[in-house]
C-alpha positions in Angstrom: -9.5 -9.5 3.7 -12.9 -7.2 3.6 -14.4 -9.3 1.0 -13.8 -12.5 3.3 -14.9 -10.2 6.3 -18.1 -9.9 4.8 -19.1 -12.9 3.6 -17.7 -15.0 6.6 -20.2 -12.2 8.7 -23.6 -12.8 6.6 -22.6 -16.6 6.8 -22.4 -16.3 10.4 -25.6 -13.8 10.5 -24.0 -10.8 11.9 -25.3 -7.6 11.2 -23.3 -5.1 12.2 -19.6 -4.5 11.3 -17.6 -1.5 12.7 -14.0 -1.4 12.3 -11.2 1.4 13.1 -10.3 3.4 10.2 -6.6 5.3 9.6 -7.1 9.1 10.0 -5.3 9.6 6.5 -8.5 8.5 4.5 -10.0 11.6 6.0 -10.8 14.8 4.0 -8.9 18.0 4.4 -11.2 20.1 1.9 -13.7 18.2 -0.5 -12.2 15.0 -2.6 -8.8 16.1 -1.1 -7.5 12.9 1.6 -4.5 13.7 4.0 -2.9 10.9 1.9 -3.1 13.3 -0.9 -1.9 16.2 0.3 1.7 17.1 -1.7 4.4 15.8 0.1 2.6 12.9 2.3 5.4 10.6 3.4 6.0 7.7 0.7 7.2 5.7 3.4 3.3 5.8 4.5 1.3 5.5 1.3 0.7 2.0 0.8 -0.2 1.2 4.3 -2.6 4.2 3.8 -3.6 2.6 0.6 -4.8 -0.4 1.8 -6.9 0.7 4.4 -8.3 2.7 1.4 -8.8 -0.3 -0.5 -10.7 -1.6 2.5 -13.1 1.3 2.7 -13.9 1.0 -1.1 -14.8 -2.7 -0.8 -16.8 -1.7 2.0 -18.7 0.7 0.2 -19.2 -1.6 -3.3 -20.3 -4.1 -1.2 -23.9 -5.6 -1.8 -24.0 -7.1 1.2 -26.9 -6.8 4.2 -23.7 -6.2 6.5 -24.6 -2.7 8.1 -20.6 -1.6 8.6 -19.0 2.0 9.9 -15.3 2.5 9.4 -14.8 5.1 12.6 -11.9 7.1 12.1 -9.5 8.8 14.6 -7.5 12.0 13.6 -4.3 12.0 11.3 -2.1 12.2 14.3 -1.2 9.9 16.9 -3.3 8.3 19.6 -2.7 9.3 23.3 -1.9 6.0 24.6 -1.3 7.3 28.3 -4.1 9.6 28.2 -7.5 8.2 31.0 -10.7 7.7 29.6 -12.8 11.0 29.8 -15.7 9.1 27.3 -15.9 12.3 25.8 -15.7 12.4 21.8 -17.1 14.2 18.7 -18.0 12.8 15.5 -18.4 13.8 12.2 -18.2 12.9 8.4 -16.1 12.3 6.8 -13.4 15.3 6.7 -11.1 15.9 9.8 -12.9 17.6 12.3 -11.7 20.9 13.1 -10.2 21.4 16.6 -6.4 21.7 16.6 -4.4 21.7 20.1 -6.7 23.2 21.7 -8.6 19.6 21.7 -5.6 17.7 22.4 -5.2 14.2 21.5 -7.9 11.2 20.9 -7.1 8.7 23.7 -7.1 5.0 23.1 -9.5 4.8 26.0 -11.9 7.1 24.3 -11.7 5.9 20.4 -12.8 2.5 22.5 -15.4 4.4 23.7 -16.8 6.0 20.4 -16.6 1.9 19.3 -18.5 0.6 22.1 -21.3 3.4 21.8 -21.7 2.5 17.4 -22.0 -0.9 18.8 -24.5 -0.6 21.6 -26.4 2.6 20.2 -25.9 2.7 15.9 -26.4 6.2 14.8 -24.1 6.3 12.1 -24.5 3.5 9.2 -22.7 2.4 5.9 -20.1 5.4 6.1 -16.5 6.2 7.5 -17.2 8.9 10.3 -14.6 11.2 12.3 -14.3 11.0 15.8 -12.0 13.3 17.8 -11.0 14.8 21.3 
């Protein structure tokens, strides 16, 4: 699906991509993914996998697409929580924080979205975003 992602886009002339990443392709200490971590839930892999698969053909591509994979945390999404339009960002590892931070909202993963759309600061990567 990325390959046809990307070519249907430079038919079309778009230039930008950015799509939502899964927070288990993030980094947990260098080359080490939260989908490698011992005892990672089989039940989980392969969907992890394939969003994997995704970032790797978006990274091989030669293609004039600019695209940013924006990833939330490993943990679920507050789907109750309002927008606050406050968010950091980082690389690609998962960005320290804890409870403290609380939870990503929906509302604000939008916003972190809307602003790589409108304003790119981040190109050709997978970047963090959390609370």
């Amino acid at each position: 699906a990325a390959h046809a992602l990307l070519d249907g886009l430079a038919r079309a002339g778009v230039g930008r991509l950015v799509v939502v990443g899964i927070g288990t392709l993030l980094e947990t200490a260098p080359g080490v993914r939260v989908l490698d971590a011992p005892g990672f839930p089989d039940e989980a892999r392969n969907f992890s996998l394939g969003h994997a698969a995704e970032l790797d053909v978006l990274r091989a591509a030669d293609t004039g697409i600019d695209w940013l994979m924006v990833t939330p945390p490993p943990t679920l999404l507050d789907d109750e929580a309002p927008r606050t339009g406050r968010y950091r960002a980082g690389g690609e590892q998962v960005l320290p924080g804890g409870e403290e931070t609380g939870l990503l909202s929906y509302a604000d993963l939008a916003v972190a979205l809307v602003d790589e759309i409108e304003n790119p600061k981040h190109h050709r990567t997978q970047v963090a975003v959390a609370p």
